[in-house]
C-alpha positions in Angstrom: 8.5 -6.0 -3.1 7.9 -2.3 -2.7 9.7 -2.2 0.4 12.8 -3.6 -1.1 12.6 -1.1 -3.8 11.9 1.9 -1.6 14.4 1.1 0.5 17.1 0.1 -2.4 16.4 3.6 -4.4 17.3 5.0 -0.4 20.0 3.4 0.1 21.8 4.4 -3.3 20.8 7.9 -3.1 22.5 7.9 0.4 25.7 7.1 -1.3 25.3 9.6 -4.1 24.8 12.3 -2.2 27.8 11.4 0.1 30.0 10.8 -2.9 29.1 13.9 -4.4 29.7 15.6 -0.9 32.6 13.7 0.3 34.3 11.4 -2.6 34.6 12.9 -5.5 37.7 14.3 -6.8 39.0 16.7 -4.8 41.0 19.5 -6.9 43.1 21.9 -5.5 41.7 25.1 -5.2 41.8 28.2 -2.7 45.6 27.1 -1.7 44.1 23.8 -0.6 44.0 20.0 -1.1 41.7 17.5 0.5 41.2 20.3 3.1 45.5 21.0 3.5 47.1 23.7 2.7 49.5 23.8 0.0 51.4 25.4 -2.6 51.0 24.4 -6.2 54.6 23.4 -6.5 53.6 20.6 -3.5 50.6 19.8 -5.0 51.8 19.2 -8.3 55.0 16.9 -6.9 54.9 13.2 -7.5 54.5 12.5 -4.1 50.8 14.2 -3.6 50.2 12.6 -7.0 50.2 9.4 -6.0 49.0 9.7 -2.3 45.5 11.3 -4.7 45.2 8.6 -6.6 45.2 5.9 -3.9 42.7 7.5 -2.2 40.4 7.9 -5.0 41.1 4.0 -5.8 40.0 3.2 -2.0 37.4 5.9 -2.1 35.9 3.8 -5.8 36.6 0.9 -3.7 34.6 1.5 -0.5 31.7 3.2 -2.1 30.7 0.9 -5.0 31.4 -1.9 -2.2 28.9 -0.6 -0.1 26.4 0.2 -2.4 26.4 -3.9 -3.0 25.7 -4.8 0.4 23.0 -2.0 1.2 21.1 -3.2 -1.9 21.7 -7.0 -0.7 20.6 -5.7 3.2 17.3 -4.8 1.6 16.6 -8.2 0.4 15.8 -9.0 4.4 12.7 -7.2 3.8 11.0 -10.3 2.0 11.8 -12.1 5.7 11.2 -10.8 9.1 10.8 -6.7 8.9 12.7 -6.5 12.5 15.8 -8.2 10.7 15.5 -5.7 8.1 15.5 -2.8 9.6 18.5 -3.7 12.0 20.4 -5.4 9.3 19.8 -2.1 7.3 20.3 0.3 10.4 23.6 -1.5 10.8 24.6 -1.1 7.5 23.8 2.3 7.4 26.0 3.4 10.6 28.5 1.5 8.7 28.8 3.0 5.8 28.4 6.8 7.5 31.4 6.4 9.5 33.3 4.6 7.4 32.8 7.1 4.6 33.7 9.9 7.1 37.0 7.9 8.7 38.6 7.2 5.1 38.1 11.1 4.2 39.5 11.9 7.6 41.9 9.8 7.8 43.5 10.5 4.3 43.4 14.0 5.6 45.3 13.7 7.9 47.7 11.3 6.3 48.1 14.4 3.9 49.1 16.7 6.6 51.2 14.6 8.4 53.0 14.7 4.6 53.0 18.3 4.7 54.3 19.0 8.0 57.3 16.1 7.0 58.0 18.1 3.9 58.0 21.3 5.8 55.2 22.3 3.4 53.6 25.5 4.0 50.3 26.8 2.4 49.7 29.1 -0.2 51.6 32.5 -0.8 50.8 34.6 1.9 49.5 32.2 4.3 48.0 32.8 7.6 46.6 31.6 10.7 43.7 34.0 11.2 42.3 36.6 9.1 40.0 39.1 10.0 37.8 41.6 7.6 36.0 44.3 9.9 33.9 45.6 7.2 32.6 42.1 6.1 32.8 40.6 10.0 30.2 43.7 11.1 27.6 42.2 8.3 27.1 39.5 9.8 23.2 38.7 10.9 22.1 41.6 8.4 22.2 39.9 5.1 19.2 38.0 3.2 15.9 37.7 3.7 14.6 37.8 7.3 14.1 34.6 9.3 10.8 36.6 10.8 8.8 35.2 7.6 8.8 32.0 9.0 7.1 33.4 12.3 4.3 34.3 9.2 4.3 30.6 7.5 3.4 29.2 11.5 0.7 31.7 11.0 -0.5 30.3 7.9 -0.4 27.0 9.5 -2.0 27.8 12.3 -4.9 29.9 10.8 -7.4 26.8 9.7 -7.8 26.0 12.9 -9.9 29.0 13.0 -12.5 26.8 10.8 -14.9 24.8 12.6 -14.6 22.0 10.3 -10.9 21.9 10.6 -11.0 21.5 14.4 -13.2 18.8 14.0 -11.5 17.0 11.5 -7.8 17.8 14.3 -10.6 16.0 17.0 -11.9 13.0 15.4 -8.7 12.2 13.4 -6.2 9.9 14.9 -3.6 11.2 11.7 -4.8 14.9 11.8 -2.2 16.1 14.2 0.8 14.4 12.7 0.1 16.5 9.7 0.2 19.5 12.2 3.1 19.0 14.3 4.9 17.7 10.9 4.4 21.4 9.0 5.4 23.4 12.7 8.1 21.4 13.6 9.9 21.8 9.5 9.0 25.7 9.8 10.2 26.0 13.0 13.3 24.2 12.3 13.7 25.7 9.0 13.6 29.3 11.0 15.9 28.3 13.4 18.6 27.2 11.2 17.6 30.7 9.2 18.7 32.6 12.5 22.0 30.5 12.5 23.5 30.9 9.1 22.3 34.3 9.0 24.5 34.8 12.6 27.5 33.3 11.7 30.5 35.2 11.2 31.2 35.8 7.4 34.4 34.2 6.3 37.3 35.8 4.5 38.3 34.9 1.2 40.3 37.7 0.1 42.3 40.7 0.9 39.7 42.5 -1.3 36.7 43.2 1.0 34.6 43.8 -2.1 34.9 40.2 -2.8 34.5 38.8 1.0 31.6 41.2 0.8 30.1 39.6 -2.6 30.1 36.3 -1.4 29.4 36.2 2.2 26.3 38.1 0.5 25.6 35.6 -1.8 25.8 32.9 0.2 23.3 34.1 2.8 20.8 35.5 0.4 20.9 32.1 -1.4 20.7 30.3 2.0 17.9 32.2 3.7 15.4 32.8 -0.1 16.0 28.8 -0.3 15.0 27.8 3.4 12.0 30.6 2.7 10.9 29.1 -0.2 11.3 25.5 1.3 9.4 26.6 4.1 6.7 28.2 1.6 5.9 24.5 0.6 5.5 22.8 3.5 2.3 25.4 4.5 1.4 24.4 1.1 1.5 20.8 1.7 -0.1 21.4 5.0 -2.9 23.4 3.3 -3.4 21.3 0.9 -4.1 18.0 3.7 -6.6 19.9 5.6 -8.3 21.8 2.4 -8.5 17.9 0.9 -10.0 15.9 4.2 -13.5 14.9 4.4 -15.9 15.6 7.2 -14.8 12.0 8.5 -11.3 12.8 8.2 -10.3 10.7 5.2 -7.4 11.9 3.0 -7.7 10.8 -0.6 -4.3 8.6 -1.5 -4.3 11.2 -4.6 -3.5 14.2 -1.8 -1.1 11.8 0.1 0.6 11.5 -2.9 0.7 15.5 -3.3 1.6 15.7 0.2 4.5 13.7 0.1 5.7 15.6 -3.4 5.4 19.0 -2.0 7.2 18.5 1.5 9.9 16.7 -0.7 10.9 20.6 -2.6 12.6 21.8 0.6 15.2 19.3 -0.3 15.1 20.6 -3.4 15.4 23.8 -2.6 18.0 23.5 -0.1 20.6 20.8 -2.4 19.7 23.5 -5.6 20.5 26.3 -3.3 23.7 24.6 -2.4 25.0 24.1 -6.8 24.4 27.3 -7.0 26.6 29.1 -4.6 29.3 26.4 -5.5 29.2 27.9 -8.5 28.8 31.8 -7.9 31.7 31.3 -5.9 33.9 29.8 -8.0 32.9 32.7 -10.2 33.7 35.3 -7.9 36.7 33.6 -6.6 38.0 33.0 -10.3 37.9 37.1 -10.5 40.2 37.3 -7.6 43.4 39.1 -7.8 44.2 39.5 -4.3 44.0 35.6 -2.6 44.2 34.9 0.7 44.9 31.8 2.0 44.6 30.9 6.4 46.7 27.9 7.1 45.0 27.2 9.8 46.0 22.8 9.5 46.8 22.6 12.8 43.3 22.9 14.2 41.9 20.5 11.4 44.3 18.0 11.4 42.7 15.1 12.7 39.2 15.9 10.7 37.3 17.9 13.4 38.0 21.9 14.4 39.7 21.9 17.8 40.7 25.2 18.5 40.8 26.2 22.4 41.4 30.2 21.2 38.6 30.2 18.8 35.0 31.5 21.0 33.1 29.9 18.3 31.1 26.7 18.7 30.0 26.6 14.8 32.2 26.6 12.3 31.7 25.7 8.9 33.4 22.4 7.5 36.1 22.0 5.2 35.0 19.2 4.2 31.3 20.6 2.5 31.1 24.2 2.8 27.4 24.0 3.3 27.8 22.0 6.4 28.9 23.5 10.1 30.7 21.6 12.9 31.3 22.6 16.4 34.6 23.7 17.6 35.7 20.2 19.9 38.5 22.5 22.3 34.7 24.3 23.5 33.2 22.0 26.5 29.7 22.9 24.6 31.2 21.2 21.5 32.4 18.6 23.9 29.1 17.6 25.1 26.9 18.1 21.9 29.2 15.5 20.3 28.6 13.0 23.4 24.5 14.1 23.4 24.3 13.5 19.3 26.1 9.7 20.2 23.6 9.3 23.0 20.3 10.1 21.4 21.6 8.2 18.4 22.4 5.1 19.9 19.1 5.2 22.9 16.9 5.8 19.5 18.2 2.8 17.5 18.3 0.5 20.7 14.6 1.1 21.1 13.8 0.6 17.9 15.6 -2.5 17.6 13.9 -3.6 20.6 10.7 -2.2 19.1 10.9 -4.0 16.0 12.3 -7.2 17.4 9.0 -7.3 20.0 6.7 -6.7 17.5 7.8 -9.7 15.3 8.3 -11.8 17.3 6.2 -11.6 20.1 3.0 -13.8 19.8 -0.7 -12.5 19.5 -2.8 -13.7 22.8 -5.9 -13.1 24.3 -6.3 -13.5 28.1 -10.1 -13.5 29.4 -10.1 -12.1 33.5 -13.4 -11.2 35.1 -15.3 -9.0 33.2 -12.7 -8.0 30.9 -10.4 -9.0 27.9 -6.6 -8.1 27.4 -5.2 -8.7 24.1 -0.9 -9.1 24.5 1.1 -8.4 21.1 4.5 -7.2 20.3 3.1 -3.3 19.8 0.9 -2.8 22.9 -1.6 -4.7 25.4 -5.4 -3.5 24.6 -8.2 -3.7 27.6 -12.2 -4.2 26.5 -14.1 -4.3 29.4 -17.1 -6.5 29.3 -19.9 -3.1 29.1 -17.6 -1.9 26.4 -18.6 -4.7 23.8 -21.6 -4.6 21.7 -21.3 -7.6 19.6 -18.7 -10.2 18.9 -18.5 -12.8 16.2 -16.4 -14.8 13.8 -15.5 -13.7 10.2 -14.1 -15.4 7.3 -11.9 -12.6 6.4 -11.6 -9.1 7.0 -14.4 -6.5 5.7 -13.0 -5.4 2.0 -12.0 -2.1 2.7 -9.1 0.5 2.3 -7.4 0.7 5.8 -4.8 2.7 6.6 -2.3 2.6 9.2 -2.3 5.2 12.6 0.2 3.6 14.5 2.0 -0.1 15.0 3.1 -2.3 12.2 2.2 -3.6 9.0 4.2 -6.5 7.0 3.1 -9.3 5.2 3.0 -11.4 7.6 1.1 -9.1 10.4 -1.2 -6.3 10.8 -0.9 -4.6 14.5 -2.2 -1.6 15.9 -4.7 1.5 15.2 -6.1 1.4 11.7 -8.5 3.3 9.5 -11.1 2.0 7.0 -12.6 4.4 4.8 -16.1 2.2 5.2 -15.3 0.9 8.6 -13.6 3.9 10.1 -11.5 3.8 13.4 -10.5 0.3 14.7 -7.9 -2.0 16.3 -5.9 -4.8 14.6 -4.1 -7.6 16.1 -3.9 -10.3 13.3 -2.2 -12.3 11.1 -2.5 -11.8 7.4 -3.1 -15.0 5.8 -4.4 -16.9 8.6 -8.4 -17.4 9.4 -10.7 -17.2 10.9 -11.0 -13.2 12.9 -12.4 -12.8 15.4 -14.5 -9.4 15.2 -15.6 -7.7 18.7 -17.6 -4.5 18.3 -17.1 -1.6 20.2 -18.1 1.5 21.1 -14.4 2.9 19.7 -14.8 0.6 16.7 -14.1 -2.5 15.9 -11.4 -4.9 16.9 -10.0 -7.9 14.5 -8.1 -10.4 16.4 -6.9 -14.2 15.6 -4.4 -16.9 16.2 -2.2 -18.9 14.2 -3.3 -21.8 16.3 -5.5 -24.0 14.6 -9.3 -23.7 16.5 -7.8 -21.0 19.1 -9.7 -18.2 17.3 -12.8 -20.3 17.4 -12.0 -21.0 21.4 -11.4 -17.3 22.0 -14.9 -16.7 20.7 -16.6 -19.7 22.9 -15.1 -18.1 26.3 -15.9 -14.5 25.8 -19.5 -15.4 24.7 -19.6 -17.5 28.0 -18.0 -14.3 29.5 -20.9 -11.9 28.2 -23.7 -13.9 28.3 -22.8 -14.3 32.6 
């Protein structure tokens, strides 16, 4: 049930925030229409009229259609978990592209209208536009990416404590919290490097206001991507500062775990409202427009311009997004390596998944040794390894929480964690009885069978095993 909620409140805010980014209604503004180039007289004709409002029909159309089946494709989590997350993987790919093709393709529908009308853009129009003054400030505006060199610091700096390294030692979760807070700070000062980097863009023949918002817009970027960063060593902090000598997290810090490494987001989408609207601010205060028709190179959705020496260039279609420049063999095979690593990472994981439901639990008794088969991964107890083994009625009422594997209602698979019982394996299914408990010097190991008396046989041979 939670699942299906968690999952459902996903899957609708995916399609808010790409309606708000990409389906909304677009007005025309800065010479432009749905990312074309036109004067007012063409956008105001009949013709662009009613090519607007079939596309925001279709646009209602699509997205209030798809936010149907992605709340239906969550309902395959009360079933098989696998099936879920492929059904909802599918969906998801679905509904990306398609979201992207019907903007893109209405795009270009709306140029090739343009170039039929012999159309041209605003007053003044141009295919490039340069501003020396505001071009040379590029890279020297906003806050310095260097402070994020000073939040891996931060991050790194209990590890000086004794205690902490023990609790990075004996905790099997202690590192994820780790790498989690370096990788976001790394990749938060990375991107900081690249927005501040990119050329400014020219808005105006005023260089005061190319100036004013190029400044804006970087300040804005690199304080929100700062103070997101900020966060996330407070979330980090705020783990190690809360784990016991064991290692055990409290679910109330969890819980402020997850809420403070959730403010980057917040920081970064309220970062974005507000240069929208300093922009149109400064923009509304313009006198002296300039608009670069440069259609041609954006007339199929993607930039493709082979006399452009630019690989990023930021998207008409969301001006707080970039995309690489397609006539550059580096924006070439980016493209190809995204597709690749997309589609390698969703095969395993449907493979993944698939195994782990629907491979069966077994346990295969060689000399002096177990191995124990599942859908996650094969586990090896040598015969010297085992302390004690014996049959339970249930599993020991505790709080376990998952390391690594899978957890549904139907199994519980891999590395756990009791708060009572500590470190220890799990191979079982949830309603089914009796478990087979074999002691170890790692921890313990809960294993059992669907089949009726196999359990009880498992625990007959490797008692004959031990006692040899």
């Amino acid at each position: 049930m939670i699942l299906f909620f968690m999952f459902a409140a996903i899957s609708l805010s995916i399609i808010g925030i790409f309606y708000a980014v990409y389906g909304t209604k677009r007005k025309y503004s800065e010479g432009m229409l749905l990312g074309v180039h036109l004067p007012q007289s063409a956008a105001d004709s009949g013709e662009v009229a009613d090519f607007m409002r079939r596309y925001y029909r279709n646009t209602k159309i699509f997205y209030l259609a798809n936010a149907v089946v992605g709340v239906l494709s969550c309902l395959l989590s009360f079933w098989y978990l696998s099936l879920f997350i492929i059904g909802w993987s599918v969906w998801i790919l679905e509904f990306c592209a398609g979201a992207i093709a019907l903007l893109y393709r209405s795009h270009r529908k709306l140029y090739d209208l343009k170039i039929e009308k012999g159309w041209i853009g605003g007053g003044g129009s141009r295919i490039m536009a340069v501003d020396t003054r505001v071009t040379a400030q590029s890279g020297k505006i906003g806050l310095s990416p260097w402070y994020h060199v000073l939040f891996c610091a931060l991050i790194l700096l209990p590890c000086l404590d004794g205690d902490i390294r023990y609790y990075l030692r004996v905790s099997e979760d202690g590192w994820i919290f780790l790498f989690t807070a370096i990788c976001v700070s790394v990749g938060f000062g990375i991107l900081h490097v690249v927005i501040l980097r990119i050329r400014n863009k020219v808005y105006s023949g005023d260089s005061d206001v190319n100036a004013g918002i190029n400044q804006m817009q970087k300040k804005v970027w690199s304080w929100a991507l700062a103070g997101g960063d900020l966060f996330n060593v407070a979330a980090y902090l705020l783990v190690v500062s809360g784990a016991d000598r064991e290692g055990w997290i409290s679910t109330g810090v969890l819980a402020a775990w997850c809420i403070l490494e959730t403010v980057p987001a917040l920081f970064l989408i309220g970062g974005f409202v507000y240069m929208r609207r300093q922009k149109e601010k400064l923009l509304a205060q313009n006198d002296r427009p300039l608009y670069i028709d440069d259609d041609v190179y954006w007339k199929n959705g993607w930039y493709s311009n082979p006399g452009d020496k630019r690989l990023l260039v930021q998207d008409w279609a969301c001006s707080w997004n970039y995309t690489t420049n397609m006539a550059r063999p580096a924006g070439k095979i980016s493209f190809i390596v995204m597709i690749l690593l997309v589609a390698g990472c969703l095969g395993w994981l449907f493979v993944a998944m698939w195994r782990l439901d629907f491979t069966p639990i077994r346990v295969a008794m060689e000399e002096n040794r177990i191995e124990i088969t599942s859908g996650y991964s094969d586990y090896e107890i040598g015969c010297d390894e085992i302390e004690e083994v014996r049959l339970i009625d249930r599993l020991p009422d505790d709080d376990y929480r998952r390391i690594n594997g899978g957890e549904d209602q139907e199994k519980m698979i891999g590395r756990f964690k009791g708060k009572q019982t500590g470190k220890c394996r799990m191979y079982l299914y949830v309603e089914y009885s009796p478990v087979l408990e074999i002691v170890t010097e790692e921890g313990p190991v809960y294993v059992n069978s669907k089949e009726e008396g196999q359990t009880e046989k498992w625990m007959r041979e490797l008692e004959g095993m031990i006692s040899q």
